[in-house]
C-alpha positions as CSV (number, residue, x, y, z in Angstrom):
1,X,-27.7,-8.9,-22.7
2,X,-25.6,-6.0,-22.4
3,X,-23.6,-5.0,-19.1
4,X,-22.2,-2.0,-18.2
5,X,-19.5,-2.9,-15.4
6,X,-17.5,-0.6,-13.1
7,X,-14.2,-2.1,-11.1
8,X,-11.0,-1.8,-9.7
9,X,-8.6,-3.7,-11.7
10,X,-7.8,-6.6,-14.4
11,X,-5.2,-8.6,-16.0
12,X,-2.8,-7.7,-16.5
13,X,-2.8,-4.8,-14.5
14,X,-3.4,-6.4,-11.3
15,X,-2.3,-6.3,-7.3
16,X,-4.8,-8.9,-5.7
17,X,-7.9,-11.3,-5.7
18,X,-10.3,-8.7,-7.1
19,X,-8.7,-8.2,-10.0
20,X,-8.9,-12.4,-11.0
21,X,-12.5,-12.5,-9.9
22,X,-13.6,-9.7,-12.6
23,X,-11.2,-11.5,-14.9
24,X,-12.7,-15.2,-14.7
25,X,-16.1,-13.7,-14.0
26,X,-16.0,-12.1,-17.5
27,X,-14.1,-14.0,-19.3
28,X,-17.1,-16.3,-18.8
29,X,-19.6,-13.7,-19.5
30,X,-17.8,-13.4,-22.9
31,X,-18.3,-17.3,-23.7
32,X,-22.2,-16.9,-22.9
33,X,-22.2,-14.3,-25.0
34,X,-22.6,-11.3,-22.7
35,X,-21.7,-8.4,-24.3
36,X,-20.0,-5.9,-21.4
37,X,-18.3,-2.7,-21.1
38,X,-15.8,-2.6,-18.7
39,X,-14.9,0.5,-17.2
40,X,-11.5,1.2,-15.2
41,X,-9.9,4.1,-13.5
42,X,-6.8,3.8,-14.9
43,X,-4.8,4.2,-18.5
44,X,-3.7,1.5,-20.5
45,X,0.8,1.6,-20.5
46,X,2.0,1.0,-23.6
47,X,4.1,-2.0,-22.5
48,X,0.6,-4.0,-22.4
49,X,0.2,-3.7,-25.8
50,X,0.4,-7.0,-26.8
51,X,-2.3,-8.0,-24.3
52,X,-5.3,-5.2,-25.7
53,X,-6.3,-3.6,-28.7
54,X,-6.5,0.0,-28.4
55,X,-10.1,0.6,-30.7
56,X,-10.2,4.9,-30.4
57,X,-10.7,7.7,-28.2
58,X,-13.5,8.1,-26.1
59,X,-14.5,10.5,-23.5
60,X,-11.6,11.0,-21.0
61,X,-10.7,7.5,-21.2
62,X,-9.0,4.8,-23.6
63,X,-11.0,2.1,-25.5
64,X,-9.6,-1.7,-26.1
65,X,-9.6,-4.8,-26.0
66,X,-8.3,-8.1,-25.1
67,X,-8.4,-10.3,-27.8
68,X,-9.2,-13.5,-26.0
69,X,-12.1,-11.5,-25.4
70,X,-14.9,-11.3,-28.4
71,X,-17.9,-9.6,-26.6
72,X,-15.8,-7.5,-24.0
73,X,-14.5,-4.0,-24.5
74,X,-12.6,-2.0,-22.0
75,X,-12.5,1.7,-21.1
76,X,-9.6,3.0,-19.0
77,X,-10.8,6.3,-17.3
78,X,-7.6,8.5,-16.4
79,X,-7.3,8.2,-12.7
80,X,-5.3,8.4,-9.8
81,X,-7.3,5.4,-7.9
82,X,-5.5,1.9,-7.3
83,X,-6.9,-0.7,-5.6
84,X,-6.1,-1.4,-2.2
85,X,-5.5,2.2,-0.8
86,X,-6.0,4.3,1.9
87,X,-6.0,8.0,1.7
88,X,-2.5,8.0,2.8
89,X,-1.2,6.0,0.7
90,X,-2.8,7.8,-2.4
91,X,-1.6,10.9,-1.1
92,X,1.6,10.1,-1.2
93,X,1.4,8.4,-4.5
94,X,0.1,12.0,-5.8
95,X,3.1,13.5,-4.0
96,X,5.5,11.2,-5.6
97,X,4.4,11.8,-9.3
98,X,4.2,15.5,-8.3
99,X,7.7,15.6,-7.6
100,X,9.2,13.4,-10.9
101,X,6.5,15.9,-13.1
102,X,8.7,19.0,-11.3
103,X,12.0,16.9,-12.9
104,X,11.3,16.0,-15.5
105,X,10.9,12.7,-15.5
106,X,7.9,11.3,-15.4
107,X,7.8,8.1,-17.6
108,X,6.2,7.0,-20.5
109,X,3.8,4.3,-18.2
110,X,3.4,6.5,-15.5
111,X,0.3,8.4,-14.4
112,X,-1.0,11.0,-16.9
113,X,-0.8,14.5,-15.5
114,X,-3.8,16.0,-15.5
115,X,-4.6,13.2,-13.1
116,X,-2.4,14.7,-10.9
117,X,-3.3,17.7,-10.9
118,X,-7.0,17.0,-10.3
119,X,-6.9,14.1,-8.7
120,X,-7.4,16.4,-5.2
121,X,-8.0,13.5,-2.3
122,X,-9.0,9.7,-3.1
123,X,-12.5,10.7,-1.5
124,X,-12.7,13.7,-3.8
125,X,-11.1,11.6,-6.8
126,X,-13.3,8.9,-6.0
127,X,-16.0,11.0,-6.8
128,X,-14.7,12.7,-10.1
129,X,-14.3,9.2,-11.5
130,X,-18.1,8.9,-10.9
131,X,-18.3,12.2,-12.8
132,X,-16.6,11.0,-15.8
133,X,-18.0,7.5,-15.9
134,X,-21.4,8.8,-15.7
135,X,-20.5,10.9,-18.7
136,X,-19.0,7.9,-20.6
137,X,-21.8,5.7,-20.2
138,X,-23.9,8.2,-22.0
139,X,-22.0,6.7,-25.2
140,X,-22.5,3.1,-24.4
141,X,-26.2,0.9,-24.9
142,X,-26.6,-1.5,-22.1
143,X,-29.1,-3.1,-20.4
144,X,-28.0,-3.0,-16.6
145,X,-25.2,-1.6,-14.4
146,X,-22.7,-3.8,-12.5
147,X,-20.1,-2.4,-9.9
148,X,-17.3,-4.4,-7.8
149,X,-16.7,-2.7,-4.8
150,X,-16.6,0.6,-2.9
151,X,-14.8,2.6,-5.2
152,X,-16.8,1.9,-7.9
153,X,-20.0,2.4,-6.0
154,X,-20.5,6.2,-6.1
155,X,-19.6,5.8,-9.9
156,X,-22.3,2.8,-10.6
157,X,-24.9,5.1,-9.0
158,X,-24.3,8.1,-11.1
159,X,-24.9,5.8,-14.4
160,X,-28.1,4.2,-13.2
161,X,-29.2,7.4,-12.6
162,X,-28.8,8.7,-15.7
163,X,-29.8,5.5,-18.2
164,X,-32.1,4.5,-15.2
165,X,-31.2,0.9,-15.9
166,X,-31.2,-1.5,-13.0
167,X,-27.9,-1.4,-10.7
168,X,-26.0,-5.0,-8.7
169,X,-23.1,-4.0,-6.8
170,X,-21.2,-6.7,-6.2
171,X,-19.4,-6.8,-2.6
172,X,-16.5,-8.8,-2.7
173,X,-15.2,-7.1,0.6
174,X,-16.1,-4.8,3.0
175,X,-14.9,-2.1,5.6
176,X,-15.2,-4.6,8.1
177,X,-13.3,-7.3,6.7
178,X,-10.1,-4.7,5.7
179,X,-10.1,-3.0,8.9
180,X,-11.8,-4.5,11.6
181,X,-14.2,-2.4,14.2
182,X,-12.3,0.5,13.4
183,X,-13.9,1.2,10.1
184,X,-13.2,4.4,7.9
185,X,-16.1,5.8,8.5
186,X,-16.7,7.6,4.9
187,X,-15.4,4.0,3.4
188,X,-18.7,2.7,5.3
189,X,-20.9,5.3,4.2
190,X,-19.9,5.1,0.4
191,X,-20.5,1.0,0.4
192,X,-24.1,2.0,2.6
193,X,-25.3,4.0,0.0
194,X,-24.1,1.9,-2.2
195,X,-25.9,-1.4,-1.4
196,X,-29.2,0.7,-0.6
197,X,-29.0,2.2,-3.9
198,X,-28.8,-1.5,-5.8
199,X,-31.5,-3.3,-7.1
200,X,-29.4,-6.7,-5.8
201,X,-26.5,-7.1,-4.0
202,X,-24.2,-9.5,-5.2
203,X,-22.1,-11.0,-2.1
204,X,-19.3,-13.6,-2.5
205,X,-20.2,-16.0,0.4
206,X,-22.9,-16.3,3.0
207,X,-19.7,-14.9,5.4
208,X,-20.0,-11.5,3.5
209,X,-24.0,-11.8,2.7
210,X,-24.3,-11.7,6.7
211,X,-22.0,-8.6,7.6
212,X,-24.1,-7.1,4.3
213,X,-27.4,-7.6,6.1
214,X,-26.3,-6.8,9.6
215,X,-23.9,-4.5,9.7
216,X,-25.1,-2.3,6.5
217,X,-29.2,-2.7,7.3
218,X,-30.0,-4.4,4.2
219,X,-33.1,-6.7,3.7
220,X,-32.0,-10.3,3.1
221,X,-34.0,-10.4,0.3
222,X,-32.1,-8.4,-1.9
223,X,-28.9,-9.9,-1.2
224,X,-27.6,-12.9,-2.9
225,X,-24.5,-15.2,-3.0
226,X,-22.9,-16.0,-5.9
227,X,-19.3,-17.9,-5.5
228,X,-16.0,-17.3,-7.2
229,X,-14.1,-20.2,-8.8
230,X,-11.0,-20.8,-10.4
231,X,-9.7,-20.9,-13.5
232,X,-8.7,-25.1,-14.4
233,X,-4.9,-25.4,-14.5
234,X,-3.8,-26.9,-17.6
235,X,0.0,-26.1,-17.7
236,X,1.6,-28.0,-15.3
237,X,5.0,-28.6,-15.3
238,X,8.4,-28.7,-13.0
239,X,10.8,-26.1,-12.6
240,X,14.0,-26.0,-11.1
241,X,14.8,-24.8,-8.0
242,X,17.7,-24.8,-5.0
243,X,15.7,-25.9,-2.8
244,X,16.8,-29.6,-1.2
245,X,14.7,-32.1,-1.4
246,X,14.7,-32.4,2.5
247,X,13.1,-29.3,2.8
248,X,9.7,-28.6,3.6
249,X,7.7,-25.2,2.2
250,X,4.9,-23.8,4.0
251,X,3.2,-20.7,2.0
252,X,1.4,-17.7,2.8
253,X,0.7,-15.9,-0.5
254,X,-1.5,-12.2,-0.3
255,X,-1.5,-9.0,0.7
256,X,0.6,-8.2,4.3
257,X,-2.1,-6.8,5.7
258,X,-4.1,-6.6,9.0
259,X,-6.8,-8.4,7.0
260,X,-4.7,-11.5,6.2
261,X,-3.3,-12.4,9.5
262,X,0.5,-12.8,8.6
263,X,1.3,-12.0,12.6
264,X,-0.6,-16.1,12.9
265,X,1.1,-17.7,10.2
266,X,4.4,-16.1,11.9
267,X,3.3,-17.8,15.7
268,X,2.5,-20.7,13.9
269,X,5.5,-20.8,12.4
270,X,8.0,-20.7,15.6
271,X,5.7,-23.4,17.0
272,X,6.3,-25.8,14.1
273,X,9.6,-24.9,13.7
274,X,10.0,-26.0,17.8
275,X,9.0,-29.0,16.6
276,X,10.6,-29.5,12.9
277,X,14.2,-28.2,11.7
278,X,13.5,-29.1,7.8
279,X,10.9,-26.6,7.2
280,X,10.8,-23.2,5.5
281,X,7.8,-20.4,5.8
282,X,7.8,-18.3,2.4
283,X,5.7,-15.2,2.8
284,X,4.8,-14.0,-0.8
285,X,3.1,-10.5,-1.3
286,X,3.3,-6.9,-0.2
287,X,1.2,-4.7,1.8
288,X,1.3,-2.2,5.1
289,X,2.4,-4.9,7.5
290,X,5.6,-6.3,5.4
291,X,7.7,-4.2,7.7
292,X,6.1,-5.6,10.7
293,X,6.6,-8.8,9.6
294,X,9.7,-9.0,8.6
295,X,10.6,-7.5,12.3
296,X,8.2,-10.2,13.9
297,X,9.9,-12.9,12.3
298,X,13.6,-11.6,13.2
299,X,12.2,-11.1,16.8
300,X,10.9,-14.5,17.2
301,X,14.5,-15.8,15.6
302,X,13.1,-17.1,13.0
303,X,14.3,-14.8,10.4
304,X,16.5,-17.0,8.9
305,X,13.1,-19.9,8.4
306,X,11.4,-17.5,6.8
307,X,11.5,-16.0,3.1
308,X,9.6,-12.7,1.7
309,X,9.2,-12.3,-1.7
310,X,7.5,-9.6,-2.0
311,X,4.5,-9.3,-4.6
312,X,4.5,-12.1,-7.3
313,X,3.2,-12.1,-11.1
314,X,2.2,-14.2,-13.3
315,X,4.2,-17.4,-13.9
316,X,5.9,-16.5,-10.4
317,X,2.8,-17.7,-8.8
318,X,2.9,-20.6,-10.4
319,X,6.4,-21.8,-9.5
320,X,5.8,-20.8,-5.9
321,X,3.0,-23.3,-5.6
322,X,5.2,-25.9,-7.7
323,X,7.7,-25.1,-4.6
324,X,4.9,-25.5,-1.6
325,X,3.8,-28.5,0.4
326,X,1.2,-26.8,2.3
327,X,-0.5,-23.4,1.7
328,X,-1.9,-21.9,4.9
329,X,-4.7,-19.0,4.5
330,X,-5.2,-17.7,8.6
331,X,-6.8,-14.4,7.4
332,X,-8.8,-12.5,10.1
333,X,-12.0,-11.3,7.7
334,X,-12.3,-13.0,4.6
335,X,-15.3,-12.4,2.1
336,X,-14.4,-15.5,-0.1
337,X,-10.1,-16.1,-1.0
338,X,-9.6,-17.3,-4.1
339,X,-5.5,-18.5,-3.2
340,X,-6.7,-21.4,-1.4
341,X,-8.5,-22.7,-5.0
342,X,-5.6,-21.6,-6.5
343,X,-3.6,-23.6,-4.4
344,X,-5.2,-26.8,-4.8
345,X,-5.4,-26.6,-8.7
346,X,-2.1,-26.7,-8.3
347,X,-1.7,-29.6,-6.6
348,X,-1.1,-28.3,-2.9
349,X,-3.1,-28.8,0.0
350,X,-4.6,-26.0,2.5
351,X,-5.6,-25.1,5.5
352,X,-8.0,-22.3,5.8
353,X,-9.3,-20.1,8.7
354,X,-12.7,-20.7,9.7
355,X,-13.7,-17.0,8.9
356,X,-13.4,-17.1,5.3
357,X,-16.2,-17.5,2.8
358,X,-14.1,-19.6,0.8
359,X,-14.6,-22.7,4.1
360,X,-18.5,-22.6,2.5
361,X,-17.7,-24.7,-0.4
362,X,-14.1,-26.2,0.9
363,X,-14.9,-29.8,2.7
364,X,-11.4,-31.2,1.7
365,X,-9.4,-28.4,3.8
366,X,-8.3,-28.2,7.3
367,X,-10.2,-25.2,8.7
368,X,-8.7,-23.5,11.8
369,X,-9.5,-20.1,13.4
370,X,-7.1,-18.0,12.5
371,X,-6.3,-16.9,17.0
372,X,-5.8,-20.3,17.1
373,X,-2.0,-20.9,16.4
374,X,-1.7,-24.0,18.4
375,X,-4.1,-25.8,16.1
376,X,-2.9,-23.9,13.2
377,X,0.6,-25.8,13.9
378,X,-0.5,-28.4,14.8
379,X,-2.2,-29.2,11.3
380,X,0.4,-27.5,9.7
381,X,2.6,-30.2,11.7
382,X,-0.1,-33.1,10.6
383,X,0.7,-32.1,7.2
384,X,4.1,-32.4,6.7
385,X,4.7,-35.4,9.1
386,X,1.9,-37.6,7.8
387,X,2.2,-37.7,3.7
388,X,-1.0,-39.7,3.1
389,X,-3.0,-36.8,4.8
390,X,-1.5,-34.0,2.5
391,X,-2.6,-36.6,-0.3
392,X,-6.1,-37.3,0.6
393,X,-6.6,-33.5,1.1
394,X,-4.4,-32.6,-2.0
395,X,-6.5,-34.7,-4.1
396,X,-10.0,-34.6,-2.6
397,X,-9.0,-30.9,-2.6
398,X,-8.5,-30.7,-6.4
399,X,-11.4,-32.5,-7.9
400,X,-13.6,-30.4,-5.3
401,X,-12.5,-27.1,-6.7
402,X,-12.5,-28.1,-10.6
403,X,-16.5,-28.5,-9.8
404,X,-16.1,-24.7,-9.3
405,X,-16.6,-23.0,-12.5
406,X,-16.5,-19.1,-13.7
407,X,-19.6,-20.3,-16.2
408,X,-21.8,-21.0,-13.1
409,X,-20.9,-17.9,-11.2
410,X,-21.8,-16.1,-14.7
411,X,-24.7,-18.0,-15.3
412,X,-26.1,-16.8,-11.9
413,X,-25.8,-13.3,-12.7
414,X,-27.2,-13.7,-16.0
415,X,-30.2,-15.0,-14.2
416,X,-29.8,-12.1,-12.0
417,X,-29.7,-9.6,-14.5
418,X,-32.3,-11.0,-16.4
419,X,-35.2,-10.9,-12.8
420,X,-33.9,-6.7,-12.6
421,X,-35.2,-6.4,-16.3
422,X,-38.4,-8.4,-15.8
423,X,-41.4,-6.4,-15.7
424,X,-42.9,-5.5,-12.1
């Protein structure tokens, strides 16, 4: 089987949940033998070399390879998109590059020029990507098409339509879920046309697979749910840290957005801290709201209770669940959220809003809707004040999640695949 996949972002070069579901999703693909292309807009920096192997030119994008990875090869289109934007935020990305090209000094790692300079708006660059991919996969043999996401969509289509081999998007978020009833309308029409254009839709929870057939008009019977997972933990360890022993951490690790709910985890947090003195609130990742937040917090005087970290990498992560007691996940709209899985591999218990697609196949978390910051401190409360509840749920938690396994997500879109390719 031979797939030719379309998406956002991967390790190392990533900024959020996306990016680990394509990794362990494909990673997994790889040990069944799977043979995939993956195609992202984006150029491989030279400071990642140790992590691929660069195997040539190809048409206007870069070829390597990771390799951990035996049956994967990746192609880096040169593009302006990143994952996560809005229009304004990629037009001021194009602005800022713009102005170190007229200095002089653009850097080594930094966004190619002629990417720049073409890149127009994200709606027309959007579109120019498909151009190019479309043009790429004319040098690639594959047996099916497989995008993530919106910005990939427009793309996917352009291949299938070309090899006319059998397209899956796979929806691991929607309009809805970033941005609430006030959708960006052309957003919403590129993920339409998208899902109507697929032979199967892929959704990441029954959560999503319900907004996909409501809220997008398509039939039920071409939309299936196939869970993410985690990747098992096998490197714990301590670490040091300053802080006491005393101290309590409550986590909220993702993207500052609308999306995630940080304003609840910050009400929540004045109403525990009302209650309990020895606790900290550590808020780790970036996004449009940081601002907001970090003004919330100050206005509810809690400023001084609560730590911002910003956006974490790699072994970061790790050592801020090492630090946690509790993670807490109140987002308003979440397809699936892979943190809470995370969390418990690591040993930390969670509590999860109700409207997340991850509370399908969580029974060992405490589940709260994320308006609901009485009960959300309340448990959080519960928690910390009661340690053989944080161990029942920290360990129930943990055997639960290592049942959930990147192979079985794989092996369901193998099977996938493999009913596009059947004969009618």
């Amino acid at each position: 089987m031979r797939v030719f996949m379309l998406g956002w972002e991967f390790p190392p070069f990533i900024s959020g949940g996306l990016g680990t579901a394509c990794y362990g999703l494909t990673k997994a693909m790889d040990e069944l033998g799977i043979e995939v292309t993956f195609v992202l807009p984006k150029m491989v920096d030279a400071r990642y070399a140790s992590h691929v192997k660069l195997l040539g030119p190809g048409f206007g994008a870069q070829v390597f390879q990771f390799s951990e990875l035996k049956n994967v090869k990746f192609r880096a289109i040169t593009s302006s998109l990143q994952p996560y934007s809005t229009a304004q935020a990629y037009r001021q990305r194009l602005e800022e590059v713009l102005r170190q090209k007229r200095a002089g000094s653009l850097g080594a790692g930094s966004l190619p020029v002629e990417a720049v300079d073409y890149g127009g708006d994200m709606y027309a660059e959007v579109h120019r990507y498909a151009a190019v991919a479309a043009e790429l996969s004319r040098e690639e043999q594959f047996d099916v098409v497989h995008a993530h996401d919106w910005m990939t969509f427009p793309a996917a289509i352009a291949v299938a339509a070309i090899s006319g081999k059998p397209l899956i998007v796979h929806v691991h978020s929607t309009e809805f879920d970033r941005s609430g009833e006030h959708v960006n309308q052309m957003i919403y029409d590129i993920e339409r046309k998208g899902m109507e254009r697929a032979d199967k839709v892929i959704a990441v929870s029954q959560y999503t697979r319900n907004i996909i057939i409501t809220r997008y008009g398509i039939s039920s019977e071409n939309v299936e749910v196939v869970y993410n997972a985690v990747e098992p933990n096998n490197n714990w360890g301590s670490t040091d840290t300053v802080i006491g022993k005393d101290e309590k951490i409550v986590l909220f690790l993702g993207r500052i957005t609308m999306q995630k709910g940080p304003e609840y985890f910050l009400a929540a947090a004045k109403k525990v801290l009302d209650v309990m003195d020895n606790v900290k609130f550590v808020m780790a990742g970036s996004g449009d709201m940081l601002h907001r937040a970090v003004q919330m917090a100050a206005e509810l005087g809690i400023g001084h209770k609560v730590l911002f970290t910003g956006f974490l990498h790699g072994e970061d992560v790790q050592k801020i669940y090492r630090l946690a007691d509790l993670y807490v996940m109140p987002s308003v709209s979440e397809p699936f959220g892979i943190a809470p899985l995370e969390a418990l591999n690591n040993d930390v218990p969670v509590i999860i809003s109700k409207q997340s697609g991850v509370s399908e196949v969580l029974t060992h978390a405490l589940k709260v809707d994320f308006w609901d910051i009485d009960e959300m401190a309340n448990k959080i409360i519960a928690v910390l004040k009661y340690p053989p509840l944080g161990i029942t749920l920290r360990n129930h938690g943990n055997f639960e999640v290592r049942k959930l396994k990147w192979k079985d997500s794989a092996t369901k879109c193998a099977r996938i695949y493999e009913e596009m390719l059947m004969p009618v």
